[in-house]
ZADRENTI-931600 format. One record per residue (C-alpha): x, y, z; residue number from 1. Coordinates in Angstrom, 3 decimals. Layout:
N
ATOM        c1        c2        c3  num
ATOM         X         Y         Z  NUM
...
***
This chain:
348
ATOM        c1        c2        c3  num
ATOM   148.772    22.527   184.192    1
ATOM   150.923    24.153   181.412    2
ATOM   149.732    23.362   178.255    3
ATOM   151.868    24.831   174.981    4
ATOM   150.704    24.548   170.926    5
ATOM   152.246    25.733   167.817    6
ATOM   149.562    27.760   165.508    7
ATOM   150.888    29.238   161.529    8
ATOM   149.439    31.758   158.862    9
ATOM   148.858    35.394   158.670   10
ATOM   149.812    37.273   162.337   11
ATOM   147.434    39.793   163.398   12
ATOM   149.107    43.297   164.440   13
ATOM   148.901    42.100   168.227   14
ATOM   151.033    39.047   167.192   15
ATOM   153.275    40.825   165.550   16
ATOM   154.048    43.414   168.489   17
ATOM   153.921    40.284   171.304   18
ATOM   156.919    37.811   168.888   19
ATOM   158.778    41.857   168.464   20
ATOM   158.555    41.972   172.240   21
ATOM   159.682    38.589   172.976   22
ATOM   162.624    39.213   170.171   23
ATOM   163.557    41.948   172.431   24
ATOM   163.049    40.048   175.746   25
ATOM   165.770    37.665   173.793   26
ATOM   168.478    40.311   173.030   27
ATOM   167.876    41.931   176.159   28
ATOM   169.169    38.304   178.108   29
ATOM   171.858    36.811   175.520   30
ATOM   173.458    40.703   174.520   31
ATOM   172.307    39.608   170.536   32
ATOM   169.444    40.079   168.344   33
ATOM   167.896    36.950   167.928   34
ATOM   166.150    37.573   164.404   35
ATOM   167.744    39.173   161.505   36
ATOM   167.196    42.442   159.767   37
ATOM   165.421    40.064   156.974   38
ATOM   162.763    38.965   159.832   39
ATOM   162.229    41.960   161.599   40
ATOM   161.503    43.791   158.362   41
ATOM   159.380    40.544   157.378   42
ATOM   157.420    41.373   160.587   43
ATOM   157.034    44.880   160.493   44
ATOM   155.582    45.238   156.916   45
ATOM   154.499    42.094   155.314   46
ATOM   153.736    39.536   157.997   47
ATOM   149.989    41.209   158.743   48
ATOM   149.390    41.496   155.151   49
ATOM   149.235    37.727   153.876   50
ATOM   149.632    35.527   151.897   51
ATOM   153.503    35.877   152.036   52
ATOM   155.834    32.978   150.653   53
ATOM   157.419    32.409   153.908   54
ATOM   155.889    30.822   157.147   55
ATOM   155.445    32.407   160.424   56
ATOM   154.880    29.893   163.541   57
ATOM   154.159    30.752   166.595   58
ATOM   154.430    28.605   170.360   59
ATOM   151.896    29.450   172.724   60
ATOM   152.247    28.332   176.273   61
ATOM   149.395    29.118   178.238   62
ATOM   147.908    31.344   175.454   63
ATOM   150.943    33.522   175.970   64
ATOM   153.611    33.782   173.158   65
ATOM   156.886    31.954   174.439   66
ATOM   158.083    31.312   170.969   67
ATOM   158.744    32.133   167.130   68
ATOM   160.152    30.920   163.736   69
ATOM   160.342    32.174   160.577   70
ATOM   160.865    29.698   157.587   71
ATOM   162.122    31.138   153.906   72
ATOM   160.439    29.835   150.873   73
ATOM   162.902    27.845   148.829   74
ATOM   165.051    30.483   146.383   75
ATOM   164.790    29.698   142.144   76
ATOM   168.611    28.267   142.775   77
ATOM   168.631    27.025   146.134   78
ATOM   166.987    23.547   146.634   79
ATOM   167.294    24.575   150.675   80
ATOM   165.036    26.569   153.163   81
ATOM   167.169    29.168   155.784   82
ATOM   164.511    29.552   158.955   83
ATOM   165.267    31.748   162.274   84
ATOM   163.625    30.837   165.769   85
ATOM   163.505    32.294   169.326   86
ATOM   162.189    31.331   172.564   87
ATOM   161.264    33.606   175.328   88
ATOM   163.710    33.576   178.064   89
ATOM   161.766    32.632   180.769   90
ATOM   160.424    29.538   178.611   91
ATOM   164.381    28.065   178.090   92
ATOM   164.746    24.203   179.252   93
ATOM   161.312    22.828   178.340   94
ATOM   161.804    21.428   175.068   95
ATOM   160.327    24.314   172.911   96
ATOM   162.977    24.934   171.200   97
ATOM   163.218    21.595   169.649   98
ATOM   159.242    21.621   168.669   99
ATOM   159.983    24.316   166.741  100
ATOM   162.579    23.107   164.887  101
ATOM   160.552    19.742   164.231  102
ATOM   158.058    21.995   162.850  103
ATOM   159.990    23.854   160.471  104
ATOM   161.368    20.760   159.162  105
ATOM   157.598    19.276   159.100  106
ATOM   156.502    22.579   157.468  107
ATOM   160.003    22.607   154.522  108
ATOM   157.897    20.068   152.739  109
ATOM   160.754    17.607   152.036  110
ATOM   163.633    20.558   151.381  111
ATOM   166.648    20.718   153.789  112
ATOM   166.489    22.834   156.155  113
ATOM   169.129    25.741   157.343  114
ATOM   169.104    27.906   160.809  115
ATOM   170.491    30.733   162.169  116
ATOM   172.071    30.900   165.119  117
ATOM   173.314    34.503   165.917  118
ATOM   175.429    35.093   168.048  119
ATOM   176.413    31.025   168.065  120
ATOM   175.697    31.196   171.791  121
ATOM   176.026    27.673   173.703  122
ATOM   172.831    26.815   173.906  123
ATOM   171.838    27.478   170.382  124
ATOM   174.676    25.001   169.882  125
ATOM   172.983    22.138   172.197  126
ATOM   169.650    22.900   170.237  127
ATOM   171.585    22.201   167.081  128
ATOM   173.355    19.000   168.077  129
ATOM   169.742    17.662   169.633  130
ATOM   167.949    18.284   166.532  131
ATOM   171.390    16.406   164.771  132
ATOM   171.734    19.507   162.135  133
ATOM   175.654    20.186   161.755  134
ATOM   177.399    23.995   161.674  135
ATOM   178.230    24.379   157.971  136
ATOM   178.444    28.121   157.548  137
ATOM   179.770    31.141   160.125  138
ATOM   179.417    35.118   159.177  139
ATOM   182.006    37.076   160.904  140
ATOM   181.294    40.585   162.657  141
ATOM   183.985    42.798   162.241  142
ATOM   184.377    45.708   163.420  143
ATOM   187.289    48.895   163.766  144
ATOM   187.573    51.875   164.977  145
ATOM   187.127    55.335   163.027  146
ATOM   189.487    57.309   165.300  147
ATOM   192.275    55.935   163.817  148
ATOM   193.457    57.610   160.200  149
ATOM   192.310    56.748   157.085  150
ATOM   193.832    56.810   153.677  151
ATOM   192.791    58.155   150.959  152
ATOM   190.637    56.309   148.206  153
ATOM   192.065    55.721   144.947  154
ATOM   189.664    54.604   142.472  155
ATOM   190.653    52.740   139.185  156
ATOM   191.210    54.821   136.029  157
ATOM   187.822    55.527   134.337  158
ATOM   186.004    54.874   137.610  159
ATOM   183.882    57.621   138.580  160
ATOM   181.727    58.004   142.231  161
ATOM   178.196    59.617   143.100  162
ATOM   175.078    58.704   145.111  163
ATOM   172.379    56.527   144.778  164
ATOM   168.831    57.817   143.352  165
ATOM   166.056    56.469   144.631  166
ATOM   163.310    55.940   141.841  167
ATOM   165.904    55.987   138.966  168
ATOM   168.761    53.395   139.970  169
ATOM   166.709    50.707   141.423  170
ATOM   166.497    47.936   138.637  171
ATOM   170.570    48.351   137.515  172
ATOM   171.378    48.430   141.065  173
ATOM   169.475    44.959   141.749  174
ATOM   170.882    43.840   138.348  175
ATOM   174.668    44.561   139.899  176
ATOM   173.704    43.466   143.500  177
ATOM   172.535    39.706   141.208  178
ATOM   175.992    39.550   139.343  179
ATOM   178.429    40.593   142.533  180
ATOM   176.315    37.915   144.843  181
ATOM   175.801    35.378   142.665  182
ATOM   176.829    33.070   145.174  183
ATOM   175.533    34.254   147.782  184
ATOM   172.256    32.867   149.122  185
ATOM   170.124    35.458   150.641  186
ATOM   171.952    39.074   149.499  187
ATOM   172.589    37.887   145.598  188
ATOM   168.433    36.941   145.566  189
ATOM   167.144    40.585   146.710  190
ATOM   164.192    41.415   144.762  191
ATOM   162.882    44.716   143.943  192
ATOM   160.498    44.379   147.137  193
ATOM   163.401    43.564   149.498  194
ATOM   165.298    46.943   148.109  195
ATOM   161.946    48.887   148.620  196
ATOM   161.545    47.770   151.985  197
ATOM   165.010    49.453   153.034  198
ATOM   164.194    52.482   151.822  199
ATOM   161.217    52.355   153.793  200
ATOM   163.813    52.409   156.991  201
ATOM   164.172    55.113   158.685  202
ATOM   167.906    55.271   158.407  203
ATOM   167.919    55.115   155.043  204
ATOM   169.909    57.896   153.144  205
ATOM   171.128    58.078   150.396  206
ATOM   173.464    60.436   150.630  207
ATOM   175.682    57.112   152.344  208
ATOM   175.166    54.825   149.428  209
ATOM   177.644    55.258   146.790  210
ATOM   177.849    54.073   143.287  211
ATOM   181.328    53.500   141.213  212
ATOM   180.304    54.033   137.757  213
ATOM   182.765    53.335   134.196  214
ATOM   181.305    55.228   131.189  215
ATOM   177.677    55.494   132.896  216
ATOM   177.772    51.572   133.760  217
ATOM   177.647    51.021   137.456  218
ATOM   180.248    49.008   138.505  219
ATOM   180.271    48.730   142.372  220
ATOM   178.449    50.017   145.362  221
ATOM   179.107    51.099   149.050  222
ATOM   175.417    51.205   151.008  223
ATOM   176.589    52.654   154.202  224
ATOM   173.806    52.505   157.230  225
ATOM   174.012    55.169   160.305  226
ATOM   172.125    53.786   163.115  227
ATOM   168.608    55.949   164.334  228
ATOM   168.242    56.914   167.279  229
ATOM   166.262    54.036   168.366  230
ATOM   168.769    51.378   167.141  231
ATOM   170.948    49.789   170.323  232
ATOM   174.486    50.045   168.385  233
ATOM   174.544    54.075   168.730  234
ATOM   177.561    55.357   167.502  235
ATOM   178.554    52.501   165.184  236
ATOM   178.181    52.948   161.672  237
ATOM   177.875    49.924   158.788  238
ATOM   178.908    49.122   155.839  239
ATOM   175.410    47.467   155.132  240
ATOM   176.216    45.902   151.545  241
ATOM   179.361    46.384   149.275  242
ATOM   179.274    44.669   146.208  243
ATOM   181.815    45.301   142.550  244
ATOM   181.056    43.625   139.285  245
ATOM   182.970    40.240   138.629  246
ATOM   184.341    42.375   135.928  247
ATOM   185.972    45.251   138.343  248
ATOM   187.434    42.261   140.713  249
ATOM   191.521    42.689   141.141  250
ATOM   190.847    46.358   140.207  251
ATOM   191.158    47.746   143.567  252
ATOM   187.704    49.035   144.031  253
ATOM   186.593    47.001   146.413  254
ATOM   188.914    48.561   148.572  255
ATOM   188.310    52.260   147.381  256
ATOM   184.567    52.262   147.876  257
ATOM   185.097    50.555   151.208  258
ATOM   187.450    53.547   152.116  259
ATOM   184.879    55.968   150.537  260
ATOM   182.314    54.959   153.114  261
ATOM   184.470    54.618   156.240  262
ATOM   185.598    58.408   155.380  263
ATOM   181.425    59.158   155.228  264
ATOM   180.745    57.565   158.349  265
ATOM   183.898    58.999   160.311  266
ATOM   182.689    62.386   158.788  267
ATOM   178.993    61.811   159.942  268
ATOM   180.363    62.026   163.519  269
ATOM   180.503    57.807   164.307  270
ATOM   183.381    56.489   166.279  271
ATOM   183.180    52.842   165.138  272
ATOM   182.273    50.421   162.050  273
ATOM   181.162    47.149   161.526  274
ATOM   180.413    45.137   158.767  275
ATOM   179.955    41.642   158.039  276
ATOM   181.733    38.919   156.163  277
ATOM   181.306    35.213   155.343  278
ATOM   183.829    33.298   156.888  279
ATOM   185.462    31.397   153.806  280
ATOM   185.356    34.513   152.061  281
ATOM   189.364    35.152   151.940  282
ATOM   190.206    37.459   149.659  283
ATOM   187.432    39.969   151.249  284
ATOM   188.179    39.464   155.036  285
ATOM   191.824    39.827   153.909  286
ATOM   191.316    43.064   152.642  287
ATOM   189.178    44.259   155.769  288
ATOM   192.023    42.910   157.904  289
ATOM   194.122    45.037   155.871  290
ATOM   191.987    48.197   156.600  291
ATOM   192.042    47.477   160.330  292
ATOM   188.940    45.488   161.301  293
ATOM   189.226    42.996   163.590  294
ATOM   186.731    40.038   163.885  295
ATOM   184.012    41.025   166.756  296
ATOM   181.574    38.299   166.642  297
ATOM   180.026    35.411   164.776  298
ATOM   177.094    34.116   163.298  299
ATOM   176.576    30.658   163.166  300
ATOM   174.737    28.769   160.248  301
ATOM   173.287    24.980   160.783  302
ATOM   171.905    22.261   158.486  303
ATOM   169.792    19.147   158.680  304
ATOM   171.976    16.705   157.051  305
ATOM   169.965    14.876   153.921  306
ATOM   167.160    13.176   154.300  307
ATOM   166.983    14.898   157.909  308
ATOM   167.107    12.426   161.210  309
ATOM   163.660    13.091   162.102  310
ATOM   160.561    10.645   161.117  311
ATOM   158.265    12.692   158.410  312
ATOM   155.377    13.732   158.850  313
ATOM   152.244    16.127   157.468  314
ATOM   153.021    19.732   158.851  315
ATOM   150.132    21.316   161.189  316
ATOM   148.844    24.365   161.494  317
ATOM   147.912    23.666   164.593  318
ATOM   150.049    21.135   166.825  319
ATOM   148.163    20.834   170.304  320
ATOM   150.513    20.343   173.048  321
ATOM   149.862    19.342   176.579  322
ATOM   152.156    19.564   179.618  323
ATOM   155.788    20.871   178.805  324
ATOM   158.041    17.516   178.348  325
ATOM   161.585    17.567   178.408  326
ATOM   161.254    16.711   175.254  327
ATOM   158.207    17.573   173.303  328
ATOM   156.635    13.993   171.365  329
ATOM   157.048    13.859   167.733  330
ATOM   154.298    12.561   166.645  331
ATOM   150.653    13.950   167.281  332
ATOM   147.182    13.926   166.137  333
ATOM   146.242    16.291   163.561  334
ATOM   143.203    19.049   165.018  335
ATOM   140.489    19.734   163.608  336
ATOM   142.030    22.904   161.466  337
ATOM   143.257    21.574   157.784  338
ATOM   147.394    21.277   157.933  339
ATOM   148.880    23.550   155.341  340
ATOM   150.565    22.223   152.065  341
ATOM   154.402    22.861   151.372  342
ATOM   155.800    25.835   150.961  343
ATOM   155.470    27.639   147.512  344
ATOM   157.781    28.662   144.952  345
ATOM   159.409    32.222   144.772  346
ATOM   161.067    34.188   147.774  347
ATOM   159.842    36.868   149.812  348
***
């Protein structure tokens, strides 16, 4: 008899390889990554080191892992939670999904919760609708060629460009990155840890991340990302972040440190570029239209409307399971492990 549970706290270094595994079992069947960069870096450098502000849960079936989330810790400005799940492929049409979700919610402590779905793929769709959360938010992928020509960048007047320096830039960087995302809620919260973590990456370099700069004040960035030789999107560069001070906005340097980086990457030998956009962004998508990207792909946010549509209850650290049901029961007895309290403050 199949029997399935749901177990949280710090993964051990076997965990962590078996939910990487399964993440690439995922991508491997639906042709997209199932986690974000923000996960898998969560995973490979801070999940085995504990306590993190974030929650990692994991479904078991059998003792096997068939399943994973990831739930943020609410943000200092953002009342909501963003979470990420994935279930094994050969695990689909049982239900999991939909525990999972039930226990993010249980585990949010009373905050709405927000999911990912990349790729929006159908059945990520159906999960959304059961669970009665509602699309509010989709991220283009967009993407054009670097075979075709490329004009020139013209930067304001004033406006001077060089590279980033790694031990020297880092705190007015992450000041700039604050102001230029300000709405934003994940890239505008970046903490000093989150920038440190990148430059941990193996593609990092920062010979592709370029800083505008007005009388020695930085006033816009290009961080450009080449893909290892690992990474599955080989010969596609990125433009990973680009960001200009409210301040600079109308000035036209958006568009010349965009250009800037597009010139690096065609230069560096890549044949294509992608880079992604939110999609009630306008003005910025505009202006990418305008330099010849075309929308590729999108990513697909949902929300539990308020209040949620699921009965509260304590969240477990433990949640035994039983057969697989169609449709896993809501409400079970606690185990003999303590549940964990909400989620604290800060962000990870």
């Amino acid at each position: 008899m199949t029997q399935w549970s749901i177990t949280g706290g710090r993964l051990t270094p076997a965990q962590i390889t078996s939910v990487l595994d399964l993440a690439g079992a995922a991508a491997a069947a639906d042709s997209v990554a199932p986690l974000s960069e923000h996960v898998l870096l969560h995973l490979r450098y801070d999940a085995a080191q504990g306590p993190t502000p974030g929650r990692d849960l994991v479904l078991t079936v059998d003792g096997q892992i068939a399943g994973y989330a990831y739930l943020d810790p609410p943000g200092p400005c953002d009342p909501d939670v963003s979470g990420e799940l994935v279930i094994h492929p050969l695990h689909r049409g049982h239900g999991l999904g939909l525990a999972l979700v039930r226990e993010l919610i249980a585990q949010a402590g009373g905050h709405r919760v927000r999911l990912w779905a990349h790729g929006d793929l159908p059945a990520a769709a159906r999960l959304a609708r059961t669970a009665g959360f509602e699309r509010f938010r989709a991220l283009w992928q967009m993407r054009r060629s670097l075979r075709d020509p490329l004009e020139a960048p013209r930067l304001p007047a004033g406006t001077t460009l060089r590279t980033f320096r790694p031990g020297r830039d880092e705190p007015e960087w992450l000041s700039l990155n604050g102001r230029a995302f300000a709405e934003h809620p994940e890239q505008g919260a970046w903490t000093r840890h989150d920038l440190e973590l990148r430059e941990q990456e193996p593609w990092f370099d920062p010979a592709g991340f370029f800083i505008a700069e007005r009388g020695g004040v930085m006033t816009g960035f290009h961080w450009t990302k080449v893909p290892g030789p690992a990474d599955a999107d080989q010969g596609i560069g990125e433009v990973y972040v680009l960001g200009v001070d409210p301040g600079e906005r109308g000035t036209g340097l958006g568009r010349a440190l965009t250009l800037a980086g597009l010139h690096y990457l065609h230069d560096r030998g890549l044949t294509e570029v992608m880079l992604y956009a939110d999609e009630d962004n306008v003005p910025a998508i505009r202006m990418y239209e305008g330099l010849g990207f075309i929308r590729w792909s999108t990513d697909a946010m949902y929300g539990a409307p308020s209040g949620g549509t699921i009965p509260p209850r304590p969240p477990l650290l433990f949640l035994p399971g039983g057969p697989i049901p169609p449709d896993p029961p809501w409400e079970r007895s606690l185990s003999p492990q303590a549940p964990s309290g909400p989620p604290s403050g800060g962000r990870g």
